[in-house]
C-alpha positions as CSV (number, residue, x, y, z in Angstrom):
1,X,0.0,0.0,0.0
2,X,1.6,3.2,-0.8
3,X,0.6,6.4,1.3
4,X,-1.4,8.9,-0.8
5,X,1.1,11.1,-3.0
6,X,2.9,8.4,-4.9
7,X,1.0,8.6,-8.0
8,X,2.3,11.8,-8.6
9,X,6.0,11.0,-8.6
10,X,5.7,9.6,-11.9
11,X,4.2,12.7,-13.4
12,X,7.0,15.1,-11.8
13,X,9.8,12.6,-13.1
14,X,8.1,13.5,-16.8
15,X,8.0,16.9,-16.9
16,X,11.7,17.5,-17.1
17,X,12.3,16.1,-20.9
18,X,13.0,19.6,-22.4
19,X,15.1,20.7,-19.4
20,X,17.4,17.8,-19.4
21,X,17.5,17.8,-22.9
22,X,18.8,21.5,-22.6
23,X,20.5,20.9,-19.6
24,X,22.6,18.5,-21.1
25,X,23.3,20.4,-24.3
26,X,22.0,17.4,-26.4
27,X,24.6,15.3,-24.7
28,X,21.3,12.9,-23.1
29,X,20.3,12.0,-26.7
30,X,23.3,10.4,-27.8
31,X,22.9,6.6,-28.1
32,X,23.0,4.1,-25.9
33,X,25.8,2.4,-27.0
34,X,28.0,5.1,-27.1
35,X,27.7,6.1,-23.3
36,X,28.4,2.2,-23.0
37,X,31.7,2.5,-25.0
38,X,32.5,5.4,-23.3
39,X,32.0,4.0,-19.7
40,X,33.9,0.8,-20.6
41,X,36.7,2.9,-22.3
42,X,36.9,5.1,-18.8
43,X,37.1,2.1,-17.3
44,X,39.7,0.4,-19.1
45,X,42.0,3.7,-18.5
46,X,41.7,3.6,-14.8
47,X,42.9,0.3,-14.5
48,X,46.2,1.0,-16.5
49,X,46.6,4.2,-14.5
50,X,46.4,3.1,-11.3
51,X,48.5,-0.4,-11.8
52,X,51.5,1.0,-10.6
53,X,49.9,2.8,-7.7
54,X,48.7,-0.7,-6.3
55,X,51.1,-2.7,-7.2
56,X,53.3,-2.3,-4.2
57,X,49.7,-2.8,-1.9
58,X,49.1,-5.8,-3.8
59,X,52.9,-7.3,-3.4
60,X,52.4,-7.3,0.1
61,X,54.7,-4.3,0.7
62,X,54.2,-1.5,3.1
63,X,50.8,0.5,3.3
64,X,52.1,3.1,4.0
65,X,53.9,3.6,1.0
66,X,51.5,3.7,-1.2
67,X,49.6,5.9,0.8
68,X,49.1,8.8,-1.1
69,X,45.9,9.7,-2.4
70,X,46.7,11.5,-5.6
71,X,48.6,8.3,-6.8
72,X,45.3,6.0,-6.4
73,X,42.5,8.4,-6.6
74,X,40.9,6.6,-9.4
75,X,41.0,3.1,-6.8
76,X,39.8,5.2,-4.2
77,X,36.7,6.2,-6.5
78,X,36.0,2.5,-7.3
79,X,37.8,2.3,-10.6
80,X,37.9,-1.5,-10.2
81,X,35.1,-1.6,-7.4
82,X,37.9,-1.5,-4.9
83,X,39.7,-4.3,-5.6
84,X,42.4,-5.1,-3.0
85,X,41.6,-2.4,-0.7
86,X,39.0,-3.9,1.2
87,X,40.6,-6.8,2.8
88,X,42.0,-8.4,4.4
89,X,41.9,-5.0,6.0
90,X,41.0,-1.7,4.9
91,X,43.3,0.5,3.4
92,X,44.3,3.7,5.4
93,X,44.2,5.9,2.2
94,X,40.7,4.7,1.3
95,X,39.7,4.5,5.1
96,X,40.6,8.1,5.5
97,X,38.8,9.0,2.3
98,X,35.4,7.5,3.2
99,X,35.5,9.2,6.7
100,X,36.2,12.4,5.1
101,X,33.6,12.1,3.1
102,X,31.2,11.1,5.9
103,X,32.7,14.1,7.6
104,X,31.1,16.4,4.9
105,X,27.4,14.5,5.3
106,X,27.6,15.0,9.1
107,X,28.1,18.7,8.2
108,X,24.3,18.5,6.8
109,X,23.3,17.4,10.1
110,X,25.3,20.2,12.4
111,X,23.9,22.9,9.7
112,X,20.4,21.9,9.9
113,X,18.2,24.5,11.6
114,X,15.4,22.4,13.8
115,X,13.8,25.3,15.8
116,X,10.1,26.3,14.6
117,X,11.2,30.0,15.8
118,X,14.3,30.5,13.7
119,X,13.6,31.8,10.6
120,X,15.8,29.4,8.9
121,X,13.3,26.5,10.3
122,X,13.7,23.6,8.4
123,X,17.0,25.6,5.8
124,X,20.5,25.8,6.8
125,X,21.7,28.1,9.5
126,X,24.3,29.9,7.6
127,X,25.1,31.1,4.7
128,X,26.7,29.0,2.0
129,X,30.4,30.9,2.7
130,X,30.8,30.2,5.8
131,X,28.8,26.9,6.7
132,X,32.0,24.7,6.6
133,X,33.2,27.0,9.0
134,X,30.6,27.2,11.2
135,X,30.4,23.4,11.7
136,X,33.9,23.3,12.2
137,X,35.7,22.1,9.1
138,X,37.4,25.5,8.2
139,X,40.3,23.3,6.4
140,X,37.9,20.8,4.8
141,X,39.4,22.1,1.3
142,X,35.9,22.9,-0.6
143,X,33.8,26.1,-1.7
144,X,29.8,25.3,-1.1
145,X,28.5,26.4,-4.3
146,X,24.9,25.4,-4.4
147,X,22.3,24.4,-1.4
148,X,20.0,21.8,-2.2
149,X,16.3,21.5,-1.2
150,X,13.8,18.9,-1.6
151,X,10.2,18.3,-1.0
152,X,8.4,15.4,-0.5
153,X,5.3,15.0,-2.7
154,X,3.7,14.1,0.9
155,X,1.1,16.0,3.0
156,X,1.2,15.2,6.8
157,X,-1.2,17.7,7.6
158,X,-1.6,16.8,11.4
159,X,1.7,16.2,12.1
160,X,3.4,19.3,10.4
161,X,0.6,21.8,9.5
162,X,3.2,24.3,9.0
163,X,5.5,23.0,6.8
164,X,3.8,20.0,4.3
165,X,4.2,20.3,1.1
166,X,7.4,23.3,1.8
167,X,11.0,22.2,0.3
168,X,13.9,21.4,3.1
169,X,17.2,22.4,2.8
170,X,18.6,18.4,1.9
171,X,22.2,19.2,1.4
172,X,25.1,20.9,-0.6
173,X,26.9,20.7,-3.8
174,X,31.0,22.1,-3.3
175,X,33.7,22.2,-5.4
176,X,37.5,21.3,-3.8
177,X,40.1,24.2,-4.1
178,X,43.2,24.4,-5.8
179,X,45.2,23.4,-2.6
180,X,42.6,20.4,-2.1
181,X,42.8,19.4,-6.2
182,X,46.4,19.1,-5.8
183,X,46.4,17.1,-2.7
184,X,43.6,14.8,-4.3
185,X,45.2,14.7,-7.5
186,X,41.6,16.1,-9.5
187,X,39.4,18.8,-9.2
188,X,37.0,17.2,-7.0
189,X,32.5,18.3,-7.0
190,X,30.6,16.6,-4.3
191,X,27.3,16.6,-3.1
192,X,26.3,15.8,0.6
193,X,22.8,14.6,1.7
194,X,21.7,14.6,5.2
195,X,19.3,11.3,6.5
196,X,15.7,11.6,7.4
197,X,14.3,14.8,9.7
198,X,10.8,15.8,9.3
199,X,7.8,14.2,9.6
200,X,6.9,14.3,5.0
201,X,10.3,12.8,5.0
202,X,9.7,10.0,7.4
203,X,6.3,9.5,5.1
204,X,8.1,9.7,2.3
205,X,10.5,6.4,3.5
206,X,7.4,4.3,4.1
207,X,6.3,4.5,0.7
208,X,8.0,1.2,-0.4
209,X,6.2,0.3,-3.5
210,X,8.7,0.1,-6.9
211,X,7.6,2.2,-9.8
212,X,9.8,2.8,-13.1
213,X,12.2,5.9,-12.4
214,X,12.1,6.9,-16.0
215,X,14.2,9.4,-15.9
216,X,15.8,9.9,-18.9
217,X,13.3,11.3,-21.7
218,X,15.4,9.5,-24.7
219,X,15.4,6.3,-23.2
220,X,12.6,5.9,-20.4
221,X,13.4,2.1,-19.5
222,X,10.2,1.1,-18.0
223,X,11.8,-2.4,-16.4
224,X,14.4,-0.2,-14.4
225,X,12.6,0.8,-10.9
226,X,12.8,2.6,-7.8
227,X,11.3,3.2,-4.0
228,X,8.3,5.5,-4.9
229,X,9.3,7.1,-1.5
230,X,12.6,8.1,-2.2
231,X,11.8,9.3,-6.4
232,X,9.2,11.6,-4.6
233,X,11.8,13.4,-2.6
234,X,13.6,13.8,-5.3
235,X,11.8,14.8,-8.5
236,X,8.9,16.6,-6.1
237,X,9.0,20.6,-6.7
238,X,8.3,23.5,-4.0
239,X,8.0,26.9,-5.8
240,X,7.3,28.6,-2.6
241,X,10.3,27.7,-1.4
242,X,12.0,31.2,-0.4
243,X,15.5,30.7,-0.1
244,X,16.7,29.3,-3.6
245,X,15.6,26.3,-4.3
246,X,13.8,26.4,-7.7
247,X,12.7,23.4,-8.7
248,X,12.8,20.2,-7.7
249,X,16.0,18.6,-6.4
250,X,16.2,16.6,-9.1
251,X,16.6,19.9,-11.6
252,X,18.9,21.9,-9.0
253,X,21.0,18.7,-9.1
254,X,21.6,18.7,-12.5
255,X,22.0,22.3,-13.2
256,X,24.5,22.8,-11.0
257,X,26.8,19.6,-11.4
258,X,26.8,20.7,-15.0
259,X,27.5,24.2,-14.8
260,X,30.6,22.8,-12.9
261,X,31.7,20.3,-15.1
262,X,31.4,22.7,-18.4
263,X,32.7,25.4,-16.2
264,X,35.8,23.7,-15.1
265,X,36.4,21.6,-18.1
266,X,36.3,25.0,-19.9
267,X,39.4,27.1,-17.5
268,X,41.2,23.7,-17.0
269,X,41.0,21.1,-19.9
270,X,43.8,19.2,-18.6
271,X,42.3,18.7,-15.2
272,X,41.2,15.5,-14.3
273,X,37.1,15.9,-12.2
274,X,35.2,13.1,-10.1
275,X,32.1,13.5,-9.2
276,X,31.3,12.5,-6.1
277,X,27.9,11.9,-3.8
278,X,27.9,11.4,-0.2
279,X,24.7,10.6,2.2
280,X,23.6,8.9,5.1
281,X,20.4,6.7,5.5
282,X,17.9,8.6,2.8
283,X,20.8,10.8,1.8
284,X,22.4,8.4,0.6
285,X,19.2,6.7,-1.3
286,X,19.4,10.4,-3.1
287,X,22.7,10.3,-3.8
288,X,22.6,6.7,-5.3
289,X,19.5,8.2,-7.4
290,X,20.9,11.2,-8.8
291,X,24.4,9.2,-9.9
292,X,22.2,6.9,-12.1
293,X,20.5,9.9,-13.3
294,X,23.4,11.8,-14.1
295,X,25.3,8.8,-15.5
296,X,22.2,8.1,-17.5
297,X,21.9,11.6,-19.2
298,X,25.8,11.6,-19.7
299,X,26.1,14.8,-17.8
300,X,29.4,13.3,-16.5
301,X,31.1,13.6,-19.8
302,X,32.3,17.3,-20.6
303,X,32.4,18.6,-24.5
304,X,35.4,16.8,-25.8
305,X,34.1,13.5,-24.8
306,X,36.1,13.0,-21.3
307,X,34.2,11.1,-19.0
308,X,34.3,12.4,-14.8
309,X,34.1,8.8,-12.9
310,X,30.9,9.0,-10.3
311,X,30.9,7.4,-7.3
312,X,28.4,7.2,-4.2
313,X,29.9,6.7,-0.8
314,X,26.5,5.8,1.5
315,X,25.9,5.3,5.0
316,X,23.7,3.0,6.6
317,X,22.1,3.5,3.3
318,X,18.7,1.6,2.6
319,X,18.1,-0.7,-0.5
320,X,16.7,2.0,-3.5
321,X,15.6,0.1,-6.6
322,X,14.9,-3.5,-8.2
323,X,17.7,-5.6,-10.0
324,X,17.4,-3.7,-13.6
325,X,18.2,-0.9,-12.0
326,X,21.2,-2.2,-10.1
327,X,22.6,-3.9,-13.7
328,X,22.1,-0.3,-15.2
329,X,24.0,1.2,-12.3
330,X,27.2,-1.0,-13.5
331,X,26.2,-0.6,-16.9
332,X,27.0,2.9,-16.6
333,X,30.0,2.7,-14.7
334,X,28.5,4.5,-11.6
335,X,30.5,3.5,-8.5
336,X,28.6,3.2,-5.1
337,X,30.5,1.9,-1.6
338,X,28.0,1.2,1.3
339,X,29.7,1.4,4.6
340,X,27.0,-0.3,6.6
341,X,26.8,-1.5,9.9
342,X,25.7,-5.3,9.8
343,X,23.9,-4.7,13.2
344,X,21.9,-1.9,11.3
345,X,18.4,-2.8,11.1
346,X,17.9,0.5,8.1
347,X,20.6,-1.5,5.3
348,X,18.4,-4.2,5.3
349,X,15.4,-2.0,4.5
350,X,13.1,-2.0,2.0
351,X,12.9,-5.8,0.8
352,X,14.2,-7.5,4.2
353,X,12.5,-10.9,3.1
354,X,12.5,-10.4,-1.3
355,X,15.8,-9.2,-2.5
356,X,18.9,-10.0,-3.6
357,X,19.6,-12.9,-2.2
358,X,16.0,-14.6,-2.6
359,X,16.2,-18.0,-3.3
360,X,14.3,-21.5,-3.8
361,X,10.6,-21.0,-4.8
362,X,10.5,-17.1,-4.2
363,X,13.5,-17.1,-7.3
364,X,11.6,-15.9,-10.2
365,X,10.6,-13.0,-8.4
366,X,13.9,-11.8,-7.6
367,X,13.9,-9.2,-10.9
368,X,11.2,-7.5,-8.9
369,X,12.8,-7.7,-5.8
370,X,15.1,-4.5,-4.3
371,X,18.5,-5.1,-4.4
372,X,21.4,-3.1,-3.0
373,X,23.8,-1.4,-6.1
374,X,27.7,-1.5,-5.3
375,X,30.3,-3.0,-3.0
376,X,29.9,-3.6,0.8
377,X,32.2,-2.1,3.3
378,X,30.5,-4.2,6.2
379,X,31.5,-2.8,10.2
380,X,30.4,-4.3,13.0
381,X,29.2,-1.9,16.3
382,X,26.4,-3.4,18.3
383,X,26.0,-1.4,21.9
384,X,23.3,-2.5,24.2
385,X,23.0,0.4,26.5
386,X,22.7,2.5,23.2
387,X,21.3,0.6,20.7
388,X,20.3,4.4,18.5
389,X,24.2,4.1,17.5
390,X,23.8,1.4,15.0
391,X,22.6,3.8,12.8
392,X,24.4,7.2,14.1
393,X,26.2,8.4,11.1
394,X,28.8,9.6,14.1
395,X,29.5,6.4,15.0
396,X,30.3,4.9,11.5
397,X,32.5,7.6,11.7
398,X,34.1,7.8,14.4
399,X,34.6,3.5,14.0
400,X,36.2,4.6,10.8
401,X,38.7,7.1,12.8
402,X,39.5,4.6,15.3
403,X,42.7,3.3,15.5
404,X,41.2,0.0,15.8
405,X,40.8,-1.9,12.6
406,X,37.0,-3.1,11.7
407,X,37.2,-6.8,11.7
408,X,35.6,-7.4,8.2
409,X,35.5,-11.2,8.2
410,X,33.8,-11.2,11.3
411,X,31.7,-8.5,10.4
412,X,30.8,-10.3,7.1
413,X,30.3,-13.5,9.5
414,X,28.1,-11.5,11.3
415,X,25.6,-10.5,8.1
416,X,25.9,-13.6,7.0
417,X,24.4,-14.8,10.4
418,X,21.6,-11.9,10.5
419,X,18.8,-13.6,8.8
420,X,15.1,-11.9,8.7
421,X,13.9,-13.0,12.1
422,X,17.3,-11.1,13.5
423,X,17.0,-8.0,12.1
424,X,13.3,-8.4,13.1
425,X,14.0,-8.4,16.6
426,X,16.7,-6.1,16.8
427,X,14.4,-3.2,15.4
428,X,11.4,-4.7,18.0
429,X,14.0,-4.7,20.9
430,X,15.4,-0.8,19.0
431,X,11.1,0.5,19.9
432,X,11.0,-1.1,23.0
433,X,14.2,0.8,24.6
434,X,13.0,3.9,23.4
435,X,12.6,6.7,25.8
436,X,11.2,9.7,25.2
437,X,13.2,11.7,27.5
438,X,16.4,10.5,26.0
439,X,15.0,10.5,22.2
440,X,13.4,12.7,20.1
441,X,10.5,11.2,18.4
442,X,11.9,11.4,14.3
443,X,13.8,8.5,15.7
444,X,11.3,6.3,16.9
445,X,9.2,7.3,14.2
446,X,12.4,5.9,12.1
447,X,12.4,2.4,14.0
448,X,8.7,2.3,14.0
449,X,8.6,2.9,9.9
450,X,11.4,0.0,9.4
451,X,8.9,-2.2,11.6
452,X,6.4,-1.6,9.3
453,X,8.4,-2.3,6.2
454,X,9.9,-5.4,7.7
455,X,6.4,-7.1,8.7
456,X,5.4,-6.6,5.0
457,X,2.3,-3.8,6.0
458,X,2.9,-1.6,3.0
């Protein structure tokens, strides 16, 4: 059952044709096939170029070496899906990476203005020159050049009277500095996504039906499919929104990610650019969303044909789409590394019991099923006196910081151990320990809403 909305999604996600078309300067009509070539050319290039930059990880010799992120960027982007840095332990250039970038998401978070008196309610706090600073990553090494807002194609009019239907500030696109492009070895443009906050957002998550994304005008692809939920949030438009954010996130997105690439391509053709999206919980379901979509318009390519890799680091990310869109992910060469807790009830949402790894009589069903896009980087932090941490984007952090290594193999052992009736009662026994004087209710709601979803309600 999908929540009253949802059959609008579609309808925004098919009024952008001319935009994108324009938006794209008739890159998004080019053929199929030749965005193919060009991914699996891309491709090819990053594994010559960074051979030499593994080859001493790979022989066994010293990390620390090699440790050097403009010599691997392309491996720290998932060039070859990460190949060798993942075990048997992580690699401290790519650990380092990934908690930088979950750094920049927890920014979102710090930014966020949650006081109905401010007002900023529901927007950022600051102003895009000095939010960085404000959070307290002055030296972070990127220029904010774009907020993002979104809203939900959800009314809650009981629960937020105020603010249905109004666009939230979601996030930021930024661009890395000169200092920061030298140090990473490419100009670098990434957008951050915060998780789930207000009440249309939490709405928006329990509408777990699939419905095509259809995103690309020129090549609609009706069997690739998506969480209604999450394609509200992001094709859904608020033009009352009052401070910037025309249109829906979906077309602030993809204006400004390709004023930067034709921008920067233009003043530095010999400058290498990644693209890269960072989110946590349903950021990172919006990060994972606009990739494809950018991927699948070839906005990543500039004028001369160069492709920019993309690449999606999530936390405790949920499951986003069925298994066509998952094989058109990799088709298109987009890049996604889920750092997820194997204690956290949220990665194994929506599809806990019909997904990936459906088997026996349930298999021909498993092209309808969701299924996760990308390679796992599995940690394991389970805390009984404080069970909220399994999915605090502070603590993947911080575990990521630590100078303790994250035991993959027993992590992996771990997942491989949680079947449904485990994640089940974690998220029962993650209600039950819920106290109102120690939790705000969003994150009850939260636990409550991945009930729901697991027991098959909607």
């Amino acid at each position: 059952m999908a929540i009253a909305g949802a059959a609008t999604t579609n309808t925004a996600a098919m009024t952008l044709p001319r935009q994108c078309a324009a938006l794209s300067s008739g890159r998004s009509k080019a053929p199929c096939v030749v965005r193919c070539r060009a991914v699996a050319a891309a491709a090819a290039a990053c594994k010559v170029a960074v051979r030499d930059a593994v080859a001493p990880v790979r022989r066994g010799a010293s990390r620390s070496a090699a440790a050097n992120v403009a010599g691997m960027w392309r491996q720290v982007q998932g060039c070859d899906d990460w190949e060798g840095l993942l075990e048997p332990e992580l690699h401290p250039v790519l650990r380092g990476e990934v908690a930088r970038y979950g750094e920049l998401v927890d920014a979102c978070y710090k930014a966020f203005d949650l006081d109905p008196a401010s007002r900023r309610y529901l927007n950022c706090k600051y102003g895009k020159e000095r939010m960085l600073e404000e959070v307290g990553m002055a030296g972070a090494g990127y220029e904010v050049t774009r907020y993002i807002y979104a809203a939900p194609d959800v009314n809650v009019p009981i629960m937020e009277p105020s603010t249905s239907g109004r666009g939230r500030w979601i996030g930021y696109v930024a661009v890395s500095t000169d200092e920061m492009t030298r140090r990473l070895g490419r100009r670098d443009v990434v957008i951050s996504f915060r998780g789930t906050v207000t009440p249309a957002e939490w709405m928006a998550n329990l509408m777990s039906s699939l419905e095509p994304a259809r995103l690309d005008p020129c090549d609609p692809r009706p069997d690739v499919k998506v969480e209604s939920g999450f394609l509200s949030l992001y094709t859904s438009a608020d033009k009352t929104c009052r401070f910037g954010g025309a249109g829906s996130c979906r077309e602030q997105l993809l204006r400004e990610v390709s004023r930067l690439i034709e921008s920067y391509s233009k003043s530095n053709s010999g400058e290498d650019i990644s693209i890269t999206l960072a989110g946590h919980s349903m950021g990172s379901a919006l990060a994972l969303l606009f990739a494809y979509d950018l991927a699948e318009l070839g906005l990543n390519r500039n004028a001369s044909g160069r492709v920019a890799p993309v690449t999606v680091f999530s936390f405790g990310g949920p499951r986003v789409g069925n298994a066509a869109f998952k094989a058109r992910c990799d088709e298109l060469g987009v890049k996604a590394l889920r750092v997820a807790n194997v204690h956290d009830p949220i990665t194994k949402l929506p599809g806990i019991f019909l997904n990936e790894a459906t088997t026996g009589v349930l298999r021909p069903w498993r092209g309808s099923c969701y299924t996760h896009v990308g390679v796992e980087l599995p940690l394991d932090f389970f805390k009984v006196d404080d069970l909220t941490a399994v999915h605090d984007l502070g603590t993947y952090i911080s575990l990521l910081r630590s100078d303790k290594k994250p035991h993959l193999a027993a992590a992996a052992s771990a997942r491989d151990r949680d079947d449904g009736g485990g994640v089940l009662a974690k998220v029962m026994e993650f209600v039950g320990r819920q106290r109102a004087s120690t939790l705000p209710w969003q994150d009850a709601a939260l636990q409550m809403g991945g009930l729901v979803q697991t027991l098959g309600l909607i």
